[in-house]
C-alpha positions in Angstrom: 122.1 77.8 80.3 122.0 81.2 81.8 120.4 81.2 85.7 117.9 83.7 84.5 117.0 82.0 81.6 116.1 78.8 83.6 114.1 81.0 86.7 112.1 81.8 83.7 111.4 79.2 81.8 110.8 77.4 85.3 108.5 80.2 86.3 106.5 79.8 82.8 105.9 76.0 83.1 104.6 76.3 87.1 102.5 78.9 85.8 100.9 76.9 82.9 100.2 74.1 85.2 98.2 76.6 87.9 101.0 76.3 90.3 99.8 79.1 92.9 101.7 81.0 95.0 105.2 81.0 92.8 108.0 82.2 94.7 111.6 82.6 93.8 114.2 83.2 96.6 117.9 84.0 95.9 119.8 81.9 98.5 123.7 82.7 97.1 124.3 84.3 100.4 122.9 81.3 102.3 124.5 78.0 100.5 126.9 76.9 97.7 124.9 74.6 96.5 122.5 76.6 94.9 121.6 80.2 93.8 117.9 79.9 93.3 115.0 78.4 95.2 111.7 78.1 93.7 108.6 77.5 96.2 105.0 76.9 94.5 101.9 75.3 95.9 99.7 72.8 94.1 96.1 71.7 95.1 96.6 68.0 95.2 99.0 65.4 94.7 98.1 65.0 91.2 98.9 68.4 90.7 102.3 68.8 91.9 102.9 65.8 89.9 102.2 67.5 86.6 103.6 70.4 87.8 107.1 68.6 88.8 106.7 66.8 85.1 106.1 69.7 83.2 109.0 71.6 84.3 111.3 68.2 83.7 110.2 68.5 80.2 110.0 72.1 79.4 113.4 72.2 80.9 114.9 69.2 79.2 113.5 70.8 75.9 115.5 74.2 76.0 118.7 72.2 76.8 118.9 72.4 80.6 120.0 69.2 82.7 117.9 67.8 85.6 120.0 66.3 87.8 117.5 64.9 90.3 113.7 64.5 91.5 112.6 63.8 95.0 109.2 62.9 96.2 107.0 62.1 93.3 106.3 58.6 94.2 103.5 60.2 96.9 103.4 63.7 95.4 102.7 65.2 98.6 106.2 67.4 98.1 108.3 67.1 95.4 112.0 68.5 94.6 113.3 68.8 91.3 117.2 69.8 91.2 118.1 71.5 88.1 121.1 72.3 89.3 121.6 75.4 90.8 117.9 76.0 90.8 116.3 73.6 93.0 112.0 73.8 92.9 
């Protein structure tokens, strides 16, 4: 799955979830291990949990892998690696 295709389709499902203040920084210059970071801010940890699900799963559906998900069992922060986006 194309990069931009993914920074989309991750932007999308943040967005239908009220995920405020969506940022996407391009880090290629910075690391190896990935070319995208995606920063959003939820009000609560209920929120970033449905925000952290709902990109697993609109991800999954359009054929993308998720290699990883950090931080859900408090919700406080949460990483999801999908490779070489990490949100």
């Amino acid at each position: 799955m194309k990069l931009d295709k993914i920074v989309k389709a991750t932007v999308d499902a943040l967005e239908d979830i009220k995920g405020r203040d969506i940022a996407v920084l391009d880090v290629r210059r910075m690391t190896a291990l990935f070319d995208k970071v995606i920063i959003v801010t939820g009000e609560s940890a209920r929120q970033n949990k449905s925000l952290a699900n709902h990109v697993q799963e609109k991800l999954k559906a359009l054929g993308a892998s998720v290699n990883g998900v950090e931080g859900a069992e408090s919700g406080e922060w949460i990483l999801v690696d999908l490779g070489s986006v990490v949100v």
